[in-house]
C-alpha positions in Angstrom: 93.5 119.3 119.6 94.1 116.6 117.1 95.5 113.5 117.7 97.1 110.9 115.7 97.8 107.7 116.5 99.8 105.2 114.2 98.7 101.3 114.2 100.5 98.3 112.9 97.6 96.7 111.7 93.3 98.6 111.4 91.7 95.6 111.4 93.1 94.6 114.8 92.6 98.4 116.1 88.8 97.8 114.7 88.3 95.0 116.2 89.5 96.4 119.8 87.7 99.4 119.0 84.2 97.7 118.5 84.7 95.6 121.5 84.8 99.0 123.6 81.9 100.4 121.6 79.4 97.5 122.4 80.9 97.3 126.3 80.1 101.5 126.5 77.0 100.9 125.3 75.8 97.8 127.4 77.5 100.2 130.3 79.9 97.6 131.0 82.6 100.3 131.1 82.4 104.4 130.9 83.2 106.6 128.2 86.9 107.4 128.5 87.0 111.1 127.9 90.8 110.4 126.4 89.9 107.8 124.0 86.5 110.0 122.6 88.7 112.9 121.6 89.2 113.7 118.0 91.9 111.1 116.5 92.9 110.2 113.3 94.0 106.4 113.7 96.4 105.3 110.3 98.5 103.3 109.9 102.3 103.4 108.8 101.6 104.4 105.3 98.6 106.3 105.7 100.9 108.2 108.0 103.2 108.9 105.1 100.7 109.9 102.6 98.6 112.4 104.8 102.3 114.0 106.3 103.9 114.0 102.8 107.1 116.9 102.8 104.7 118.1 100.5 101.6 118.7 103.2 104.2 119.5 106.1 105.6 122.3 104.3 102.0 123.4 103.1 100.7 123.3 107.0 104.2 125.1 108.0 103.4 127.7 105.9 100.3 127.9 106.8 100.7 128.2 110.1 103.7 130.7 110.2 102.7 133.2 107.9 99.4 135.2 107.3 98.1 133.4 103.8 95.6 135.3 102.0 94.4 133.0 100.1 95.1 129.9 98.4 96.5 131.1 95.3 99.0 133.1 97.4 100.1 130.2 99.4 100.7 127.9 96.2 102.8 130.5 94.9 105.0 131.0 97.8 105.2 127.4 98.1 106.4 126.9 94.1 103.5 125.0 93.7 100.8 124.4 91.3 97.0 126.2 92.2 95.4 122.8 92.0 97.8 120.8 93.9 97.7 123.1 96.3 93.8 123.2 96.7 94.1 119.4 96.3 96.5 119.0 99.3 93.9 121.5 101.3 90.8 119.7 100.7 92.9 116.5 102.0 93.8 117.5 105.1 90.6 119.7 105.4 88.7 116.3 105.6 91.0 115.4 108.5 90.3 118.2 110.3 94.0 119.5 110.2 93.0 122.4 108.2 90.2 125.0 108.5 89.3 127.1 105.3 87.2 130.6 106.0 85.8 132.6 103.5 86.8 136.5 103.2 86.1 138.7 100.5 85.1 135.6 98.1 88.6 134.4 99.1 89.4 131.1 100.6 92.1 131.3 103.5 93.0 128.1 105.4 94.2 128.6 108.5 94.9 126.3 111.9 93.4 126.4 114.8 94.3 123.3 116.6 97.1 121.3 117.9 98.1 118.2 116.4 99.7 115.4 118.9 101.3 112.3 118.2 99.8 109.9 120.4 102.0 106.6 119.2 104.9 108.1 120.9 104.0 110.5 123.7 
């Protein structure tokens, strides 16, 4: 699972963050198994550009229908190839979007859920 978790402002989240690093590892506090879970921390308008209609609609797709291959996707979308791959390799380095190899064809798939954390 994926989480994602919107803050106001990443230098205070940082800051708060760093304090928990240093008391973990002085063994002032555990590890809370919660908090060390995969999460993408953004704020307001990170949030917007990495969940553009755009990328929605792409990870929709994606995760309805059996994609071949990249190409394929792009053109059901209406989209350019390279805007396509471009919007891939995005959320591919977030860890929203898998790619495997078949055939010498690249298919991104899903595999995990992604939560909202700021509002749960």
């Amino acid at each position: 699972m994926v989480r994602i978790m919107i803050v106001e402002d990443m230098k205070k989240y940082t800051k708060e963050t760093d304090k928990y690093v240093e008391d973990v590892l002085a063994e002032r506090v555990p590890i809370d198994k919660e908090r060390a879970k995969h999460t993408i921390v953004v704020t307001p308008e990170g949030f917007a550009r990495l969940f553009s209609p755009e990328k929605v609609r792409l990870m929709l797709r994606i995760r309805k229908n059996k994609i071949t291959n990249i190409y394929q996707l792009a053109k059901e979308l209406g989209r350019k190839y390279e805007a396509v791959h471009r919007d891939i390799t995005y959320l591919e380095g977030f860890n929203l979007i898998k790619i495997k190899t078949k055939d010498n064809k690249k298919i991104p798939y899903l595999d995990e859920k992604i939560t909202l954390t700021s509002f749960a």
